[in-house]
N, C-alpha and C positions, 0 to 999 in steps of 0.2 A: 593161551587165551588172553593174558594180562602180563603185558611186564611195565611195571613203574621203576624206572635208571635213576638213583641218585637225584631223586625230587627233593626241592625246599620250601619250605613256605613259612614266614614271617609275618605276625599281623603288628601294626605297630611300628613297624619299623623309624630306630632314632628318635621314638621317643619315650617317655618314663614310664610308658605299658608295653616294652618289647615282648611280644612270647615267641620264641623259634619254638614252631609246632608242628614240622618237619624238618630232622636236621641231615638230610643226604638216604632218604629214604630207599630202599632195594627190595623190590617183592616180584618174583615171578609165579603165576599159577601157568598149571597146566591142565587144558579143557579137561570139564569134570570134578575138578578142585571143588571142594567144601570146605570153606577155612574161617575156625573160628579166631576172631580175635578180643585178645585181654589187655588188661593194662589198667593201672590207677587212673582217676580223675586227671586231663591234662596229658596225657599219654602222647595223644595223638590218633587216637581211634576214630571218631566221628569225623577230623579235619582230614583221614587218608581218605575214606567215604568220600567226603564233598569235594576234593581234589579231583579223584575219577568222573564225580557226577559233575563237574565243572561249576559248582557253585560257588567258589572263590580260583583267580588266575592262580597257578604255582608261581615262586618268583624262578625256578630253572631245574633240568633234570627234562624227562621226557615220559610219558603215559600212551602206552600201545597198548589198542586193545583188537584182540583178532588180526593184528597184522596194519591195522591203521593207527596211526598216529593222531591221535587226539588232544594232544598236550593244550593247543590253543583254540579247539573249538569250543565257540560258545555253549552254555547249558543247554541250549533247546535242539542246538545240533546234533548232542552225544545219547538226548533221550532216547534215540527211536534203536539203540543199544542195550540200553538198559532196563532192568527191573529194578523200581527203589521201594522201599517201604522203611515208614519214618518212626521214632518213638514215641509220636505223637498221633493216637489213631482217625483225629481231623482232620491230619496233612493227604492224608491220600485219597481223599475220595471227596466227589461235588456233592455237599449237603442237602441243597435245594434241588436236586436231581433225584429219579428214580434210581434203582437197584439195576434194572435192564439199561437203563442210559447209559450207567457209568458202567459195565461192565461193556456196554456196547461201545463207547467213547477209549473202552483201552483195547478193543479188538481189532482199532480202526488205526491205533498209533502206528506212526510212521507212514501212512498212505496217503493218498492225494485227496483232502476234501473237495465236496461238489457243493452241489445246493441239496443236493439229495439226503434228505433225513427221516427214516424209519427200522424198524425193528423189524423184520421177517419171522415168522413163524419157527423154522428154523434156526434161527437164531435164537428164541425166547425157551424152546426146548431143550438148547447147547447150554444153557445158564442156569436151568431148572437144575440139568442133571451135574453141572458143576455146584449147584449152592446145594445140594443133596448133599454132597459128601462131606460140610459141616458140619450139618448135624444139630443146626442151628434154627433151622424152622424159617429159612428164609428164600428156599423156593416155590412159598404160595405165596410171596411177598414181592414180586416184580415189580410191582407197582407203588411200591412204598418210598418216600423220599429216606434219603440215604440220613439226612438228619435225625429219623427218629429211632435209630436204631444205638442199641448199647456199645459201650469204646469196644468191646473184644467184638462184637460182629462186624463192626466198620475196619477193625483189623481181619479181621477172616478175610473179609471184602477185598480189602486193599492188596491182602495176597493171593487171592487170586487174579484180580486186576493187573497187579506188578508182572504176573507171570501165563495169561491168558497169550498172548504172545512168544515166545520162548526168545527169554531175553539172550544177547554175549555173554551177560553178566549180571545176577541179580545180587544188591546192595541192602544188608540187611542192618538196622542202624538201632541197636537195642530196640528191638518190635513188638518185644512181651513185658518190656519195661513197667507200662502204665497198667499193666492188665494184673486183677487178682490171680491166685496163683493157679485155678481149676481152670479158668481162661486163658489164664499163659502158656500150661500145658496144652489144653489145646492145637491150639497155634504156631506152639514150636513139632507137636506131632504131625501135623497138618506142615508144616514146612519141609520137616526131613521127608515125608513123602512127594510132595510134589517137587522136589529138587532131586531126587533116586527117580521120580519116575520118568520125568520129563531130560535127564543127563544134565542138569544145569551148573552152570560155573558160579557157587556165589561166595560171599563174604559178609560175616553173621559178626560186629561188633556185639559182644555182652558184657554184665559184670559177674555175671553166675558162673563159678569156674567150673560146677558140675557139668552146668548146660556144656559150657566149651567143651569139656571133654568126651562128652558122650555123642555130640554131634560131630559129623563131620570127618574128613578122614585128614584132617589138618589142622595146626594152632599155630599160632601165632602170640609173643605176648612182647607188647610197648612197652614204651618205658622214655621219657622225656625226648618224642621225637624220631626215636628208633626202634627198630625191632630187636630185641632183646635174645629173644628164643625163639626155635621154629621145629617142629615137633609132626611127625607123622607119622600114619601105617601102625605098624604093631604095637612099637614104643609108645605112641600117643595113646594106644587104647589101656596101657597098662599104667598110666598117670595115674595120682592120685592131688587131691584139691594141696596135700602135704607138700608133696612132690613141687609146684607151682611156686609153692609161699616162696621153698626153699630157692629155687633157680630165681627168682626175682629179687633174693635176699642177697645172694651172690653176686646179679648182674647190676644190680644199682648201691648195694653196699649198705643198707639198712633195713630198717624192718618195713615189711607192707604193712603201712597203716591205713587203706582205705579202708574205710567201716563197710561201704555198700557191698564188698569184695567178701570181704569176711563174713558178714551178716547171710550172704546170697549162700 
């Protein structure tokens, strides 16, 4: 579903802020994949994200997703591919719009607009009985601007928006980051369901090594640019947060000092 060949990416280049933030990058999924990925601050976690999502060029290497070559298509070209949902729960959804707009606005990605703009009854019933399964008290609420709602129900929001479509790929970019912790779980339950239920191929940046482990039938852990370790099936389910410190201690030669990793 995904293979990323020996990608690089440099921002800065030549001058006194180089960061190599991809240094020969290699990752293939295979449809289905669920893969979490880790890595300290600077890893290169969020920049393999924006890579596939085309919001910075790579400087070389190549990004196939399903079979096409994406490498050089612009951001708006690779969307009607993907599902993103960001760490920031204002990024995903239009504020000043309704709860049926914007759910309607991502039912419609990737089709042809008209001049035609309205909500069908059936439609307003498909959204009812999807914001039901949050649990959130936001299917008597269609009519609500999306702005007035709290960051975890604009994230609920957001993922079902990302995946009301069934993306190639859905891009999960720390999404329970900003959220308290009763909201995060949530969110991430609500996730591993709708990614089991729907077959979806996605990729779950965190710094919670528990989250990692318990999600997903895949890990992944960075480390300055590269993937360090890759981990699945039985073995990954028998990791432990120990287990992590130590192979990250081995593959980079010092101790994991990220506090957010540790703390999480």
């Amino acid at each position: 579903m995904l293979k990323i060949s020996n990608v690089r990416k440099t921002f800065n280049a030549g001058t006194i802020n180089e960061k190599k933030a991809l240094n020969g990058i290699n990752l293939h999924l295979e449809p289905e994949d669920f893969v979490t990925i880790i890595g300290g601050n600077g890893a290169g976690k969020s920049t393999t994200l924006n890579m596939i999502a085309g919001v910075y060029p790579i400087d070389s290497g190549t990004i196939t997703l399903d079979g096409v070559n994406i490498s050089r298509l612009p951001e708006h070209a690779r969307a009607k591919y993907l599902g993103r949902v960001f760490q920031d729960p204002m990024r995903g959804t239009a504020a000043d719009m309704e709860i049926q707009e914007n759910l309607a606005l991502a039912l419609r990605r990737g089709e042809k607009r008209g001049l035609r703009w309205g909500i069908s009854k059936e439609e307003k019933e498909q959204y009812k009985t999807l914001l039901t399964r949050l649990d959130l008290g936001l299917e008597d609420r269609l009519s609500s601007k999306v702005g007035l709602l709290s960051g975890g129900q604009r994230q609920a929001l957001t993922l079902l928006m990302a995946t009301l479509k069934k993306p190639k790929l859905l891009l999960l970019d720390e999404h329970t980051a900003a959220l308290d912790p009763k909201t995060a779980k949530k969110v991430l339950d609500l996730t591993e369901e709708i990614v089991n239920e729907n077959h979806l191929t996605a990729l779950m940046v965190t710094h919670n090594m528990k989250d990692a482990i318990r999600l997903g039938n895949r890990l992944i852990m960075m480390h300055e640019g590269r993937i360090i370790y890759d981990v699945r099936g039985e073995e990954k389910k028998r990791l432990e947060v120990s287990d992590l410190l130590k192979k990250f201690e081995q593959a980079s030669g010092g101790e994991f000092a990220n506090d957010r990793m540790l703390l999480s």
